[in-house]
C-alpha positions in Angstrom: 0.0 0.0 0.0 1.1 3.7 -0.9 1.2 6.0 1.9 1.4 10.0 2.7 3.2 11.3 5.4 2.8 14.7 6.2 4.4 16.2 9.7 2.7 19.6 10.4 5.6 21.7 12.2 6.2 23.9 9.0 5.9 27.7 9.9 2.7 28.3 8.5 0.9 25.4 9.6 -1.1 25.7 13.3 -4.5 26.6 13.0 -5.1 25.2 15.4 -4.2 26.1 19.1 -2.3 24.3 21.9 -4.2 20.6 22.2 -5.4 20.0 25.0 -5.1 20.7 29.1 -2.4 18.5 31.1 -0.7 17.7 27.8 2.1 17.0 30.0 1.3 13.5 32.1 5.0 13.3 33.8 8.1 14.4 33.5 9.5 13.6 29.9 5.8 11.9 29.3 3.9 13.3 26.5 0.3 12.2 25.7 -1.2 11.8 22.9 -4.7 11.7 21.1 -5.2 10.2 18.1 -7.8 10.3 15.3 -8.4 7.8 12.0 -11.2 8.2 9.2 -11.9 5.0 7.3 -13.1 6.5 4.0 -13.8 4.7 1.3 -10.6 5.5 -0.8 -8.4 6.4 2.0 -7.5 5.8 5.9 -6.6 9.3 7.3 -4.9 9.9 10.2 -4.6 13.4 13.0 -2.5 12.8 15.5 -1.6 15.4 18.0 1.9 15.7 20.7 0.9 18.5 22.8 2.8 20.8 20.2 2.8 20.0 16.9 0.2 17.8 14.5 0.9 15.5 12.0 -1.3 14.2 9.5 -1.2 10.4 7.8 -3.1 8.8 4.6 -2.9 5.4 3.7 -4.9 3.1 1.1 -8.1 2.1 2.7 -8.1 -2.1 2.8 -11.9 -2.9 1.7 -11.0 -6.8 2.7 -9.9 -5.6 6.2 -10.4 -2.0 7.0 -8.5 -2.9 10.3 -5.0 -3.2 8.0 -5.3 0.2 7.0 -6.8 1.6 10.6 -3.5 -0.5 11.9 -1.0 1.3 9.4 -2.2 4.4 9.6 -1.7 4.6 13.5 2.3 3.1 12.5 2.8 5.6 10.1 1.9 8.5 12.8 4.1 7.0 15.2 6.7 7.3 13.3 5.8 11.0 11.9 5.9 11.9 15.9 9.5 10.3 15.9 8.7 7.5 18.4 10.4 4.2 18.4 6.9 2.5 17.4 3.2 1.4 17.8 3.6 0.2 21.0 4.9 3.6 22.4 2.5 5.8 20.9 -0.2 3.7 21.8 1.0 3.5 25.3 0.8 7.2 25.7 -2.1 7.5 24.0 -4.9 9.3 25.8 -8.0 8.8 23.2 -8.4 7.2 20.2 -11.7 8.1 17.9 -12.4 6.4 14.8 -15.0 7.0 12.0 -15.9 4.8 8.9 -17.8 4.3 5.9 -17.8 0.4 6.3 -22.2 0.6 7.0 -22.4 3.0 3.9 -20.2 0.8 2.1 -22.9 -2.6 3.4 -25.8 -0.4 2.0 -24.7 0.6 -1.3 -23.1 -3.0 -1.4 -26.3 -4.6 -0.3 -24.0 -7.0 1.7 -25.7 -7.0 5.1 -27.7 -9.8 7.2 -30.0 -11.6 6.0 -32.8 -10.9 8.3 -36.3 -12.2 10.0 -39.0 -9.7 10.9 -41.7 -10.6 13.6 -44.1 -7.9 13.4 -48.0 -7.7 14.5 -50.4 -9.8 12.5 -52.1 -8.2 10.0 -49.1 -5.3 9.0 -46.8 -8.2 7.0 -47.3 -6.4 3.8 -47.3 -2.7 4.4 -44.9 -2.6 8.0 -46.9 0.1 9.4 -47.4 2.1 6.5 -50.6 3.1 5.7 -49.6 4.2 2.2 -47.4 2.4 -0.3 -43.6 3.9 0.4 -42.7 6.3 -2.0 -38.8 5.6 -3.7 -37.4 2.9 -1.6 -38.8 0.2 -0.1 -37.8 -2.1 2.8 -38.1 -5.5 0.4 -36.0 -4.1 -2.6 -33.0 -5.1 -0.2 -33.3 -5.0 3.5 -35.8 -7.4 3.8 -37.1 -10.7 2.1 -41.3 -10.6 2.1 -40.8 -14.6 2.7 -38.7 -13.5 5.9 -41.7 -11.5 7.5 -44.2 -13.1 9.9 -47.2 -11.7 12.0 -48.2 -12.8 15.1 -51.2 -12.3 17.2 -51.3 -9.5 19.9 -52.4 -5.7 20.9 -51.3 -3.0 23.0 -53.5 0.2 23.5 -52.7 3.7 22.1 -52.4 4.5 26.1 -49.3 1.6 26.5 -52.5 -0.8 28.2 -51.3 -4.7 27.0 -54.3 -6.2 25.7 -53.1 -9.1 25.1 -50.2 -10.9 25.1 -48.0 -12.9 22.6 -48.6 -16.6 22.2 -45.6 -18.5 23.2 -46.5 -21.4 20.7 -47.3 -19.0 17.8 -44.2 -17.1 18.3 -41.7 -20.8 18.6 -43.5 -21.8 15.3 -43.4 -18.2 13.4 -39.5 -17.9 14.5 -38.5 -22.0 13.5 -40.4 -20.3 10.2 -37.8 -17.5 9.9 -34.5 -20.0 10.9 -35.9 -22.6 8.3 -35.6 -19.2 5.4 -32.1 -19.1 6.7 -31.6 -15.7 8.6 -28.7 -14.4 10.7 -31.3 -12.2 12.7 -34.0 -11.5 13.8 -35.9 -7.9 14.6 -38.8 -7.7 17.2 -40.8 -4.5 16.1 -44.3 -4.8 17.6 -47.3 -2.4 17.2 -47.4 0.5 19.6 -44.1 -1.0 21.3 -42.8 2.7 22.0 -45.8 3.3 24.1 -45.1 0.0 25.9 -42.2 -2.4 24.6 -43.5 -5.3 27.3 -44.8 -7.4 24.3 -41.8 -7.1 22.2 -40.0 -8.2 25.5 -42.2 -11.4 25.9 -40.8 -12.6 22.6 -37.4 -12.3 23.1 -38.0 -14.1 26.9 -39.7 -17.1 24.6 -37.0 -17.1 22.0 -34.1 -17.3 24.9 -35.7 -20.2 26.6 -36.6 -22.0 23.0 -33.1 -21.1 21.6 -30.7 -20.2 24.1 -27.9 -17.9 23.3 -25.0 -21.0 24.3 -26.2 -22.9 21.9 -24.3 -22.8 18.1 -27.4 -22.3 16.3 -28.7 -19.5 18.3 -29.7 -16.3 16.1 -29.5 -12.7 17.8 -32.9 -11.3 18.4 -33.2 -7.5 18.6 -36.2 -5.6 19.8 -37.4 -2.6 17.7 -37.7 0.2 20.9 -34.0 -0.3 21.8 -32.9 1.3 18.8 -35.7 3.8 18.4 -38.5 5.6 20.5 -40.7 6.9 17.9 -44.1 6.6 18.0 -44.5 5.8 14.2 -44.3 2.3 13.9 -43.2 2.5 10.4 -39.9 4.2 11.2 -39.2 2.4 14.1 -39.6 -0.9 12.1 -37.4 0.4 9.3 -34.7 1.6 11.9 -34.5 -1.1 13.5 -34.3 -3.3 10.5 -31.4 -1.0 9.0 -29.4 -1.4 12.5 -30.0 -5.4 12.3 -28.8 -5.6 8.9 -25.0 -3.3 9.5 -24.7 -5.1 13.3 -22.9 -8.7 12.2 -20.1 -6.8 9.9 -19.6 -3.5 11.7 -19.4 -5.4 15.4 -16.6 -7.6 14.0 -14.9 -4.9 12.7 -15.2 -2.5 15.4 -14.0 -5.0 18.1 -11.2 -6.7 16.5 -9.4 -2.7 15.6 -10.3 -2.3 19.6 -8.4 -6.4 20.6 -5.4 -5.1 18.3 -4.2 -1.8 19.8 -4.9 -3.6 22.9 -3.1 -6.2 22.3 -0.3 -3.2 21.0 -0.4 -2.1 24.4 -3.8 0.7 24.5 -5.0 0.7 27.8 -7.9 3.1 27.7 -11.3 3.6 25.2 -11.5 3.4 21.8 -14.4 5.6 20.6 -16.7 5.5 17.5 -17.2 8.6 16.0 -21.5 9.2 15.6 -23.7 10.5 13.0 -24.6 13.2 15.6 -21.2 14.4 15.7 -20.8 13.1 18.9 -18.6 10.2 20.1 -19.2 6.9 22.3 -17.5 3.9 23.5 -18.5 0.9 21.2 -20.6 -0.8 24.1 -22.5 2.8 23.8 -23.1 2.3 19.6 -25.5 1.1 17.7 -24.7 0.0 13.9 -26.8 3.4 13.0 -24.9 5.6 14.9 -22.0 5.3 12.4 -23.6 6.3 9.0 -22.4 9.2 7.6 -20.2 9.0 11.1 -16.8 10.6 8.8 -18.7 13.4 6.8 -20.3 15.0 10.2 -17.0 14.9 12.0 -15.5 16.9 9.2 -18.5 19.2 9.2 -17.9 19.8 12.8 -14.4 20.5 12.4 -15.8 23.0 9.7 -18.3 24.6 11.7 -15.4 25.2 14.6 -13.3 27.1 11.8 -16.5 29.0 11.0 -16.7 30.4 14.5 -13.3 31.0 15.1 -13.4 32.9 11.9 -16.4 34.8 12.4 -18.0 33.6 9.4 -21.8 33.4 10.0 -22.6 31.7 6.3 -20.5 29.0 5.3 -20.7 26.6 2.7 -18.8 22.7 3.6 -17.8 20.9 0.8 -15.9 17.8 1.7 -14.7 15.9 -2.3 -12.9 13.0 -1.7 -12.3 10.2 -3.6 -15.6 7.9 -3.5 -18.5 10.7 -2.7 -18.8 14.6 -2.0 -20.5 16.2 1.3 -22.4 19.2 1.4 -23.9 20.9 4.6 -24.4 24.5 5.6 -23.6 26.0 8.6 -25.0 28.6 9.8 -23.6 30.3 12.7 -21.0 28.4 13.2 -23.6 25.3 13.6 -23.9 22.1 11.6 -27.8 22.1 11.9 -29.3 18.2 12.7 -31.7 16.4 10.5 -34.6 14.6 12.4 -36.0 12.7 9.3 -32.8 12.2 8.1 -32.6 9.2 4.9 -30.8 6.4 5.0 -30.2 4.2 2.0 -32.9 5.8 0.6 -35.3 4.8 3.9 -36.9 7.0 5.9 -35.9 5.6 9.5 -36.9 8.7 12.0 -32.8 8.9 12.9 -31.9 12.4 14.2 -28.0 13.3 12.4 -26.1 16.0 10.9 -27.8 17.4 8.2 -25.6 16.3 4.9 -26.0 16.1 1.3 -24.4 13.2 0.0 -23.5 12.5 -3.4 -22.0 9.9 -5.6 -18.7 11.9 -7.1 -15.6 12.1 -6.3 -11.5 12.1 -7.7 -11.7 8.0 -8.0 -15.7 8.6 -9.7 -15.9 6.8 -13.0 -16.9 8.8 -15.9 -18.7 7.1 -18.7 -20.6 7.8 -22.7 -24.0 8.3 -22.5 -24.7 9.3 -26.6 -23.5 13.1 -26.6 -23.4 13.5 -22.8 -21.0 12.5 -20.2 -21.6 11.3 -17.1 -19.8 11.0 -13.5 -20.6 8.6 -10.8 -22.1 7.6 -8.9 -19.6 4.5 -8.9 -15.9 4.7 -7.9 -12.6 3.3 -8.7 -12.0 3.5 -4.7 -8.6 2.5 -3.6 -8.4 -1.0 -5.6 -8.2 -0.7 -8.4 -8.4 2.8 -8.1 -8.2 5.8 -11.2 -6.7 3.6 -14.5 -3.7 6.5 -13.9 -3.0 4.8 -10.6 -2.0 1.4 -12.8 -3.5 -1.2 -10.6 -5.9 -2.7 -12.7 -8.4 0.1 -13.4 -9.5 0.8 -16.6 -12.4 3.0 -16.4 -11.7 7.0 -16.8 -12.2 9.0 -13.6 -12.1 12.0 -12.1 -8.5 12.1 -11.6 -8.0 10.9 -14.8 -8.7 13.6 -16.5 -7.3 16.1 -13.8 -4.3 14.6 -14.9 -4.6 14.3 -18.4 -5.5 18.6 -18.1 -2.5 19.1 -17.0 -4.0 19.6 -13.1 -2.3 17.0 -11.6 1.8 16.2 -11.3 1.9 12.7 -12.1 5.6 12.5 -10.4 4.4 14.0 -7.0 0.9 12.6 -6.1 0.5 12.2 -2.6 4.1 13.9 -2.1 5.3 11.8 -4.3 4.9 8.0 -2.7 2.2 7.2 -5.9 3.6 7.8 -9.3 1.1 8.6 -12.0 0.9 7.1 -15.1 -0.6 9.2 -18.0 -0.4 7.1 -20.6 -2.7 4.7 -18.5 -5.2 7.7 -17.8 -5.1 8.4 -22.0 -6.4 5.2 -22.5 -8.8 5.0 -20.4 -10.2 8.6 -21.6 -10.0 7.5 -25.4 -13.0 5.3 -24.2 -14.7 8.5 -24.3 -14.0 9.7 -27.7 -16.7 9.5 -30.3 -15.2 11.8 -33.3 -11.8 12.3 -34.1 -12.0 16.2 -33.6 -12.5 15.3 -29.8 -9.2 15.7 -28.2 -8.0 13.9 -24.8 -7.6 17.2 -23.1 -11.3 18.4 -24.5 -13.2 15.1 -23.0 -10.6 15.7 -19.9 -12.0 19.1 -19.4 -15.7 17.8 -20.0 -14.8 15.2 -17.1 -13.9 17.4 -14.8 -16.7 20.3 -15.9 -18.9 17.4 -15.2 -18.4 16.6 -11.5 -18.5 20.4 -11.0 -22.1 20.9 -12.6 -23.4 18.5 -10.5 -21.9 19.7 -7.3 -22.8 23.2 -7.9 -26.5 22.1 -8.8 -26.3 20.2 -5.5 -25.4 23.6 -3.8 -27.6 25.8 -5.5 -30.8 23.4 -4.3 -29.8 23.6 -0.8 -29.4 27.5 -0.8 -32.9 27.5 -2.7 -33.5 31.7 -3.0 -30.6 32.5 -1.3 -27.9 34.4 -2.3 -24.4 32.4 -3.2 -22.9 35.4 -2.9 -23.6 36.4 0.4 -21.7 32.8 2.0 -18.1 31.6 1.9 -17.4 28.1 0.5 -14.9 26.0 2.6 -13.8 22.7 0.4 -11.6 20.1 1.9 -11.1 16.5 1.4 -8.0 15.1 -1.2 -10.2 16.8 -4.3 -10.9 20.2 -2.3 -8.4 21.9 -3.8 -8.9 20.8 -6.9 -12.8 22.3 -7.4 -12.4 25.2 -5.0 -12.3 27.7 -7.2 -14.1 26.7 -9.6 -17.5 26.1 -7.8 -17.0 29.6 -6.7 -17.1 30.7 -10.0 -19.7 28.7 -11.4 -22.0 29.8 -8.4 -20.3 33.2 -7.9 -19.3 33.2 -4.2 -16.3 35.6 -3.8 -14.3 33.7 -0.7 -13.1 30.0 -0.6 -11.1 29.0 2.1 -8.8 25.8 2.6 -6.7 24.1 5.1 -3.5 22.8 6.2 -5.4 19.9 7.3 -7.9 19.5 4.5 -6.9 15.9 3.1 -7.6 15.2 6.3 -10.5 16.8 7.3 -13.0 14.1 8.6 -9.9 13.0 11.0 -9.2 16.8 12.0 -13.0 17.7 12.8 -13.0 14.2 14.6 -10.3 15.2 17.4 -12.8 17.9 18.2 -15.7 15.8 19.2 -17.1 14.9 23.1 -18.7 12.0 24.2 -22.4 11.8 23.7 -24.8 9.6 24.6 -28.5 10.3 23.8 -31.5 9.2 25.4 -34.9 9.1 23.9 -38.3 9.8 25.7 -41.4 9.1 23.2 -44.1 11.3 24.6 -46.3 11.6 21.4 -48.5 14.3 23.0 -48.1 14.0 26.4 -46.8 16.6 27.1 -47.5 20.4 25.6 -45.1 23.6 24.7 -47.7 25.9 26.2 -47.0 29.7 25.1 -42.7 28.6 24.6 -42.7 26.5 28.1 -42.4 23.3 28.6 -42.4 21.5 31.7 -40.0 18.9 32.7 -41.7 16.3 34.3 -40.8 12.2 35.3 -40.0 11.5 31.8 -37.5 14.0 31.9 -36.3 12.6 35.5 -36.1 9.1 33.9 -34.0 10.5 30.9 -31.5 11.9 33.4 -31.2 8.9 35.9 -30.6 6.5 32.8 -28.0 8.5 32.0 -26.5 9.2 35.0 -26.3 5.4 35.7 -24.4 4.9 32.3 -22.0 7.5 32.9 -21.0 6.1 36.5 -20.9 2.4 34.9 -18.4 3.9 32.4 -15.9 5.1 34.6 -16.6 8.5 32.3 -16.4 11.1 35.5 -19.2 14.0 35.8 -17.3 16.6 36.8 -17.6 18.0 33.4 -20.6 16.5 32.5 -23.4 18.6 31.0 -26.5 18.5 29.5 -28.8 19.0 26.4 -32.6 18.4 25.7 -33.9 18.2 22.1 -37.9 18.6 21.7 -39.8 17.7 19.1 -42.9 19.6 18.5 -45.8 19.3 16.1 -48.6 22.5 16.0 -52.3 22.4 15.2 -51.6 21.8 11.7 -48.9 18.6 11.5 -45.8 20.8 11.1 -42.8 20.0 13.0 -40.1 21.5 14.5 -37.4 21.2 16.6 -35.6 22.6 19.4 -32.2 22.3 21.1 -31.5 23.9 24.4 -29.3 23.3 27.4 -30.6 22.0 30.8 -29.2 21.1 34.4 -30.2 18.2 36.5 -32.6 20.4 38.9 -34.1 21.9 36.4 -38.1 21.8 35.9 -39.1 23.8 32.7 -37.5 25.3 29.5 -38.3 27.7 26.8 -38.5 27.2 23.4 -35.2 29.3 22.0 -37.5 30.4 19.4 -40.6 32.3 20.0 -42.6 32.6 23.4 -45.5 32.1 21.3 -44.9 28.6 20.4 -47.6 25.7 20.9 -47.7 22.4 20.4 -48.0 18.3 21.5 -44.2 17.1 22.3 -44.3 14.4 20.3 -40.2 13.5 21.1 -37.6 14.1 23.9 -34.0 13.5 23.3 -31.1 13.8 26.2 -27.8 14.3 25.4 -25.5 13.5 27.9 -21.8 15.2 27.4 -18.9 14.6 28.3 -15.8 16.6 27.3 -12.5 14.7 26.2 -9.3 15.2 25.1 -9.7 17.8 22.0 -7.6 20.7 20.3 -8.3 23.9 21.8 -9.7 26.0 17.7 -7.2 29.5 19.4 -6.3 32.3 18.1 -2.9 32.0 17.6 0.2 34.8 17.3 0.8 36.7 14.2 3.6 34.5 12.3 6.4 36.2 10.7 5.0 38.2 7.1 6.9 38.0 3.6 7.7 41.1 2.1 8.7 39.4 -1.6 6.5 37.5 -4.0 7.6 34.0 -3.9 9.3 32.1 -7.3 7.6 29.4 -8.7 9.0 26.2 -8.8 8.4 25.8 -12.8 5.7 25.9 -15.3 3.4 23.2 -16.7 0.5 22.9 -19.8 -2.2 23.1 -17.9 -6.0 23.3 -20.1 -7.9 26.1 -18.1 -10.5 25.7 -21.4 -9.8 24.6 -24.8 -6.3 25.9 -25.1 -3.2 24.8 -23.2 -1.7 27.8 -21.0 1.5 27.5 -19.4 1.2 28.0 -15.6 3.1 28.8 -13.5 3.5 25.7 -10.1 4.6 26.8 -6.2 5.4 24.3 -4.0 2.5 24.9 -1.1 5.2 24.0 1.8 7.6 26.5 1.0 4.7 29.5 1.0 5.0 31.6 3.9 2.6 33.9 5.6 1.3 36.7 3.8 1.8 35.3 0.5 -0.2 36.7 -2.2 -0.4 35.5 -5.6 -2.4 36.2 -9.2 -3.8 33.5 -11.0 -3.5 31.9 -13.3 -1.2 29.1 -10.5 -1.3 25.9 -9.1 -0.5 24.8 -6.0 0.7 21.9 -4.9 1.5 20.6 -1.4 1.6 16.8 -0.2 -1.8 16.5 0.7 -4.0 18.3 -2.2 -3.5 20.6 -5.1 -5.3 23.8 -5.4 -6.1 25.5 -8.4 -6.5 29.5 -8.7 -7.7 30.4 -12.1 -7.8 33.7 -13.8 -9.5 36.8 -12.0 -8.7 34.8 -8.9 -6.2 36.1 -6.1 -4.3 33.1 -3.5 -3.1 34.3 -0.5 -2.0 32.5 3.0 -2.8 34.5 6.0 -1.2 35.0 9.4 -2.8 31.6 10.8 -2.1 29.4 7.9 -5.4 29.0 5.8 -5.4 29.3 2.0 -7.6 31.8 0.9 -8.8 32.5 -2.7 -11.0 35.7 -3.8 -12.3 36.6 -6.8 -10.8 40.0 -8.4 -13.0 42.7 -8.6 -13.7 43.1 -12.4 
């Protein structure tokens, strides 16, 4: 596997501020904290001494992302100058780790093969009174030959009715083993209300099949992965969790048995859709979706505030899929209905746009048109220029072929490019004779960009580009920045010492959180902005107060926040976020004292600071007074015409440089493009700025 180093002690680097409190442990002990992103090209590392950062990227391992999770955390080791793994992990005092490997099961349809036990009667439609518009459970998650029904009620009030048979159930389940599944999900009518039914059948399957036994097949129960009162979503949510559990618990457990066998001593914690963090005891398979793309959005929403930006645009390209989420603020806003795989599942995450296009995206014919995505090369075989096997024209492809890209000093030079590969890959795209390489390179790359900036432009709806600052990172960031701007004519990009690496960056910044759900589905009332906080919201805190203690976690930082869900008079919801303390026994909605409505969900976060860079403002660094000297020039197609361009080495830029595009810039981790009527400059803190040149 190919590998980047890159050791973040050049003058321009910190933007970031000293790390983190009691740095020092001993005397001549240094801690550490360490942060890997599983992505589904790359393995990224941030790893952090207590006075400088280093960043590593390695070759994700689809076979055994642990390989690559294992590497990475060698290869920072050495970049901090230690004599190994076993020291750094030693002296390690976190370790956080995000990956894609449940977005990789769903668009790989590669997860369990499940059973579904729901209330008879609902076998066909799972709750839903109307056929499911898009996608549907049984295109993948679910065989209809693997869903049963079995007799029993419990009142809208939580009263059980009646109960489950035990010999219906034993007969419905041998049903569901004989179709051969490797679960097998609980999700009863009304079971948020009162989950006692739901429980009855999991008592009957443990004394039929009892977990010591080879043959015995997990069963999981529909309320402990979701409280909402809509049976359809909870069904669907707890399906989706089912189906990532086998795979991602193997994975997660066996990275957490090596470092300890390397010598860790403390917790190894998974990084959360909610951009929030938790021991892998503490995670459920849904937690981790989308787990890399809101870490980096949090790491761009802390830049945002320590930059005073109150619009900001995140863009995170890398090379399987681009994110998109605006913060606003300095806050990555959550998404209570957000989609998963296309399935509507009630989970509450970071609001992010996800799309299929990326530097490793494929590019294909489609008569006069060319398309991009939403399949990848990923790291095996990877872009056809990479010369492993791949012989599909992508993204970075034709960066190269445009003269973008310096095929001698991708990734710092550790992966050598090989145009002649990446020509004959793009020739697959040639129809006429009068369509040159570079031409159907530029269309490649014009491509991705439409679609990204059409993605934009629908999230803004009738706002302004204009009026917000786009922030790109990820290993294509650079690449695009500029150009997006243009195409959707916002005036400030920003990038970042630490933007190959972004996910990893914005994941050393999270805290522990644990959430608790409370379904109250009118129970309670926002009556003129107040809500009172009564035993639900004393059951909420005691559960997590016991999980906190049982985690050895400590309190004395421990704070916390209460979502509310509330729909009005007329079915619309919305949501609130606010903090609370233990003794508290009302809030107000942040929003209007005029708000009404039935409560329909409670969520309590429990949080729990950990070892994080402190996002300082740092001392003015030392300014240059010259204009720096390229390195050389290179053919580089800005259109239809080859223009030679001038190429800096990013490394070598000080402070205060400020350059005139047309240039390229290229450090280890990225290369950033500044076109014409574009200006590059680095300021005092380190970050790469580009603005557009008043006409």
């Amino acid at each position: 596997m190919s590998a980047l180093l890159l050791i973040l002690d050049f003058p321009r680097t910190p933007i970031v501020g000293i790390p983190y409190q009691n740095k020092i442990k001993g005397k001549g002990t240094v801690s550490y904290t360490v942060d890997i992103d599983i992505g589904g090209t790359y393995t990224d590392g941030f790893f952090s001494d207590g006075q400088r950062f280093a960043a590593v990227k390695v070759d994700t391992t689809p076979h055994d992302l642990t390989l690559g999770f294992l590497e990475c955390i060698e290869l920072g080791a050495k970049q901090l100058a230690l004599s190994g793994l076993q020291e750094l992990l030693r002296e390690t005092d976190i370790i956080r780790f995000s990956t894609t490997l449940c977005n990789n099961l769903l668009i790989q349809r590669k997860g369990l093969r499940l059973g579904l036990i729901v209330t008879a009667g609902h076998e066909r439609m799972l709750y839903s009174n109307t056929p499911r518009e898009g996608v549907n459970p049984f295109d993948f998650l679910i065989d209809p030959s693997c869903v049963v029904g079995i007799d029993e009620e419990t009142a809208a009030d939580g009263r059980v009715i009646s109960e489950p048979n035990e010999t219906e159930v034993v007969s419905k389940t041998r049903h569901l083993l004989e179709q051969g599944v490797r679960m097998i999900v609980v999700s009863l009518r009304r079971a948020s209300f009162n989950p006692a039914n739901e429980k009855r059948v999991r008592q009957t399957l443990d004394l039929e099949y009892p977990p010591h036994y080879l043959g015995y097949v997990p069963v999981l129960l529909s309320h402990q992965v979701s409280r909402r009162p809509e049976d359809a979503l909870r069904t669907t949510a707890g399906m989706l969790n089912a189906y990532l559990h086998g795979e991602l618990g193997r994975s997660l457990y066996r990275a957490e048995e090596i470092i300890r066998q390397q010598g860790f001593r403390r917790t190894l914690f998974i990084v959360h859709g909610n951009a929030g963090i938790a021991r892998v005891s503490q995670t459920r398979a849904l937690d981790t979706v989308n787990s890399g793309p809101a870490a980096a959005m949090h790491g761009a929403a802390g830049m945002a505030r320590r930059l005073s930006l109150p619009r900001v645009i995140a863009l995170d390209i890398g090379g399987t899929s681009t994110e998109i989420s605006l913060i606003r603020n300095g806050i990555v806003h959550l998404a209570t209905q957000q989609r998963i795989a296309g399935l509507d599942a009630g989970i509450t995450a970071c609001r992010i746009e996800s799309l299929g296009g990326g530097g490793g995206s494929i590019a294909r014919r489609n008569g006069e048109s060319i398309t991009v995505g939403p399949d990848s090369a990923g790291a095996l075989p990877g872009p056809a220029c990479f010369d492993l096997g791949g012989l599909e024209p992508t993204v970075t492809d034709a960066f190269l072929i445009a003269g973008f890209l310096d095929p001698d000093y991708f990734l710092g030079g550790s992966r050598l490019l090989h145009p002649e590969r990446a020509k004959q890959a793009l020739e697959t795209l040639r129809r006429t004779p009068s369509e040159s390489l570079p031409y159907l390179a530029r269309r490649v790359v014009d491509c991705l960009k439409d679609t990204l900036a059409a993605a934009i432009t629908n999230q803004l709806k009738d706002e302004n580009p204009a009026d917000w600052t786009l922030f790109t990172f990820g290993g294509a960031g650079g690449l695009y920045a500029a150009m997006l701007a243009e195409t959707l004519g916002i005036r400030q990009v920003y990038t970042f010492p630490v933007g190959s690496v972004f996910s990893a960056f914005g994941s050393s910044l999270l805290e522990v959180v644990h959430v608790y759900e409370y379904c109250l589905a009118g129970q309670a009332h926002l009556t003129n902005g107040r809500l009172a906080l009564g035993g639900w919201f004393r059951e909420l805190l005691d559960h997590a107060r016991k999980d906190i203690v049982g985690e050895a976690l400590g309190t004395d930082h421990l704070r916390f926040r209460l979502q509310i869900e509330v729909a009005d008079d007329k079915g619309i919801t919305t949501v609130f976020e606010t903090d609370v303390t233990q003794n508290q026994e009302s809030l107000d909605s942040p929003r209007t004292s005029e708000t009404n409505g039935a409560v329909i969900m409670a969520r309590l976060k429990a949080i729990i600071p950990t070892a994080t860079p402190l996002l300082e403002v740092l001392p003015s660094m030392i300014k240059t007074e010259t204009r720096p000297a390229p390195m050389g020039e290179r053919s580089v197609f800005w259109s239809n015409a080859a223009e030679n361009t001038p190429i800096y080495r990013g490394e070598s830029l000080p402070a205060g440089t400020s350059l005139q595009g047309p240039l390229i810039i290229e450090l280890a981790y990225t290369t950033i493009l500044t076109p014409h009527g574009w200006c590059y400059r680095i300021d005092a803190a380190g970050h790469e700025i580009m603005e557009r040149r008043p006409a």
